[in-house]
N, C-alpha and C positions, 0 to 999 in steps of 0.2 A: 512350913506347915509340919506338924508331928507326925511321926510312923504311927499309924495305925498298928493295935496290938490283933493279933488271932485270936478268938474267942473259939468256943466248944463247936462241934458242929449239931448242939439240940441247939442252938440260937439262931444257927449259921457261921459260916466264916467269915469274918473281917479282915480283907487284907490290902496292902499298899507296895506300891512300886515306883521308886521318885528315883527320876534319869535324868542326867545332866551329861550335856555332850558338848564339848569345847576345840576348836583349833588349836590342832601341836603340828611342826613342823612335818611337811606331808602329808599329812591328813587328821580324821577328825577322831578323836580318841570318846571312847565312854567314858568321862572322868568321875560320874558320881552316880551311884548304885546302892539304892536305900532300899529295904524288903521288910514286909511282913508278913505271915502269913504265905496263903499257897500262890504266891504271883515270883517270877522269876521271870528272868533274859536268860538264852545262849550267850556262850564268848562270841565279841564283835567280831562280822566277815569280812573282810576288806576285797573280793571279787573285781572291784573298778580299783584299785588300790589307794583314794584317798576318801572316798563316802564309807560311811560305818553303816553295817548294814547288821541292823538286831533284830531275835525273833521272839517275842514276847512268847510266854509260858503260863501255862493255868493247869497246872499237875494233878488237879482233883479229874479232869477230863469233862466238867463240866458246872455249871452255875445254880444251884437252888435257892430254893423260896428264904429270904431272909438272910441268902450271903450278901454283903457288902463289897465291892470292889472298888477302888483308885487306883488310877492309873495317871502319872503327871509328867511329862519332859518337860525339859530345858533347852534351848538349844542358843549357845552363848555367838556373838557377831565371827561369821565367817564359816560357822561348823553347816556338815551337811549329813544328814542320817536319815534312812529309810526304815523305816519300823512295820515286819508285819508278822505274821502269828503263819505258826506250823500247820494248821487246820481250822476246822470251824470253831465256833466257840457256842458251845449249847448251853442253852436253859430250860430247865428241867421243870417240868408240872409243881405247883406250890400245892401245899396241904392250909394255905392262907396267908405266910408273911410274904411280902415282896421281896424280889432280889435288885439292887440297886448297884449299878454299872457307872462309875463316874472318870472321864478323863479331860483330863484342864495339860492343851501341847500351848507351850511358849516358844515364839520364834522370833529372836532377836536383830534388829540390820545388819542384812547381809549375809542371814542364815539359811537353808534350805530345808522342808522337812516335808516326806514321802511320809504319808499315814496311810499305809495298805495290808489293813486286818483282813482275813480271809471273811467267809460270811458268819454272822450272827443266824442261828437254829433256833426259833421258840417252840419248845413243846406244847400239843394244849396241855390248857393248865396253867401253863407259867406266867407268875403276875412280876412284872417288871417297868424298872424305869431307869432308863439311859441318859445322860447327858455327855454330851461331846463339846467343849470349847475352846476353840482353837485364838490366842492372840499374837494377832503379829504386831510388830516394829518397823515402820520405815517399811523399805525396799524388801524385808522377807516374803520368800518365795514357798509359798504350799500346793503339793498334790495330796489328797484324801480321796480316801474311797468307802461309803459306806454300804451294808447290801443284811437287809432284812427276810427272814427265811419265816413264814408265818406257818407253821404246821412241817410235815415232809413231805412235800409235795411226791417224790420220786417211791411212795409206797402209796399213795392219793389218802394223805391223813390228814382232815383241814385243822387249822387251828379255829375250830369250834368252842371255845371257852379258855379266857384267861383275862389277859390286858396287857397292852403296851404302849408307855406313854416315853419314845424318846425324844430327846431334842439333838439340835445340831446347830451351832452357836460360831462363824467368824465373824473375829475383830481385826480392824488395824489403828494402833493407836488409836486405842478406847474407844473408836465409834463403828457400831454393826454393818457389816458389810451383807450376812446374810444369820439370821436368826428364822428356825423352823422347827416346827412342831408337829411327830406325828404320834396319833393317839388311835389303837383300835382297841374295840372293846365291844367280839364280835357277840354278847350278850343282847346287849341294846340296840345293837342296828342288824339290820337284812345281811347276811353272808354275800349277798349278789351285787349289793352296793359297796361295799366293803372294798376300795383300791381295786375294783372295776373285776372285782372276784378273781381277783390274780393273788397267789399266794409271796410273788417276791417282790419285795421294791428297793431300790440302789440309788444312789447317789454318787454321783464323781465332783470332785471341784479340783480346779486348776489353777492359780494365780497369774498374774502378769498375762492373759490372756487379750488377744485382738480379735478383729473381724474375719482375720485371717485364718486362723486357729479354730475358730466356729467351723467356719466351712469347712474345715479340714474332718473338723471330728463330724459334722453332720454326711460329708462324705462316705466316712464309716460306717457310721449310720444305716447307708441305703447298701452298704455292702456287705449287713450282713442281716440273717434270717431272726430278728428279733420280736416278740411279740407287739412291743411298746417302746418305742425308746427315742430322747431327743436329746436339746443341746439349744443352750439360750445362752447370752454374755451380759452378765449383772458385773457394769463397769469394768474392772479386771478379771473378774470372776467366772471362767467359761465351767458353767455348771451343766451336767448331764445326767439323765434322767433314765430308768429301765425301770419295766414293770411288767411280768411275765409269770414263770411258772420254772424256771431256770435260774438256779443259783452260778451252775459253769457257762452258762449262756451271758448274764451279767458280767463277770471275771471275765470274761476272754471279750467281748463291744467294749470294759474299762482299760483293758488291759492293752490294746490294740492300739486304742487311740493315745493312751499313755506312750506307747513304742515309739510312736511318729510324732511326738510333740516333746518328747524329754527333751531334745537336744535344746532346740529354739528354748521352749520355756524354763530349763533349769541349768543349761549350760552345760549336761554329759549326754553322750549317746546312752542309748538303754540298753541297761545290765540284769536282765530277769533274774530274779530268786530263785536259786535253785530247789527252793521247799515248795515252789507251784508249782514243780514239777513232777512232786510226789504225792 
């Protein structure tokens, strides 16, 4: 696919970021780093010494009405990379165009890929539409975490007018594994009905997961003080579910049960990012 050019910011900005990560001896190298526009990486951290650990970048410090975003990996047979962002990632009340968020992760047999973005911020206001599509290859192994922040809850500011229509797309070998759609659009419906008048909702998914792995993360679950939250197994797919009023409250019930399942489901004990801790 082409780089995306930058445009002005009276249109919005357009821009793209195409990652390619391959197996070199020892570990997994960033071999390909395509930009335009305000999307960057950090130099890869090598912490566990052969996972490549990148922290994606948005240097405007936040998304407006009618920016464009792409975001794409690759991830070639054997490589393992953990991709997550230094903070939140906001978007900003529109004056009417949308801002459009698009990321397409490939994971090829035999790859691993940690997709753990901090939370998504919508301002009211902001008219937005996300899609995430993740495909895998054979035996590739995905953790993902998604976590939708509707208004800021932590000053009690509802997201009383905008929209948001994202999706969240796994394949394996061309056929859906989990295809979803959430769409608020808190104009036309009741505030109360609305995601059960919770302003956050998150999403985890796990690959190569058992009945074993359920229990474990529903464990968690009951051990810690969370408003909403569950855990179901869609074939391999141990998916978990939050729905609250806490963005840190999501992150630390994903983040936990991630700790106690790396090893078994990705083959390394867990090496925390040292940007969740800042």
């Amino acid at each position: 696919m082409g780089v995306a050019k930058a445009v002005s910011k009276d249109t919005g900005w357009s821009a793209y970021l195409g990652l390619g990560f391959k197996r070199s001896p020892g570990k997994t190298v960033l071999a390909r780093r395509e930009r335009s526009g305000p999307l960057a990486v950090q130099r890869p951290f090598y912490p566990e010494g052969d996972v490549c650990h990148v922290y994606l970048l948005h240097p405007p410090g936040g998304v407006a009405g009618g920016d464009k975003l792409q975001i794409e990996a690759d991830l070639a047979a054997g490589s393992h990379a953990l991709v997550t962002t230094p903070g939140a990632t906001k978007f900003y009340r529109s004056g009417g165009p949308a801002a459009h968020q698009t990321q397409r992760l490939k994971v090829a047999e035999g790859a691993s890929l940690e997709w753990m973005p901090q939370e998504n911020i919508f301002f009211p206001g902001a008219q937005v539409h996300m899609n995430t599509r993740v495909e895998l290859e054979g035996g590739a192994r995905l953790a993902l975490w998604e976590t939708h922040c509707l208004g800021r809850p932590v000053i009690e500011e509802a997201f009383d007018k905008g929209s948001l229509d994202a999706r969240l797309e796994i394949w394996r070998d061309k056929k859906p594994l989990m295809v979803e759609r959430l769409r608020v659009n808190p104009i036309s419906r009741a505030r109360s009905s609305l995601l059960n008048g919770q302003p956050v909702s998150a999403t985890a998914v796990f690959s190569h997961a058992q009945e074993k792995h359920l229990q474990i993360a529903r464990d968690q679950i009951q051990q810690h003080d969370n408003r909403i939250a569950g855990a179901t197994l869609i074939e391999d797919l141990l998916v978990l579910r939050y729905l609250g009023n806490s963005t840190e409250q999501a992150r630390k019930l994903f983040s936990n049960i991630w700790i106690v399942l790396r090893e078994s489901l990705l083959q390394r004990p867990a090496n925390i990012p040292r940007i969740w801790h800042t």
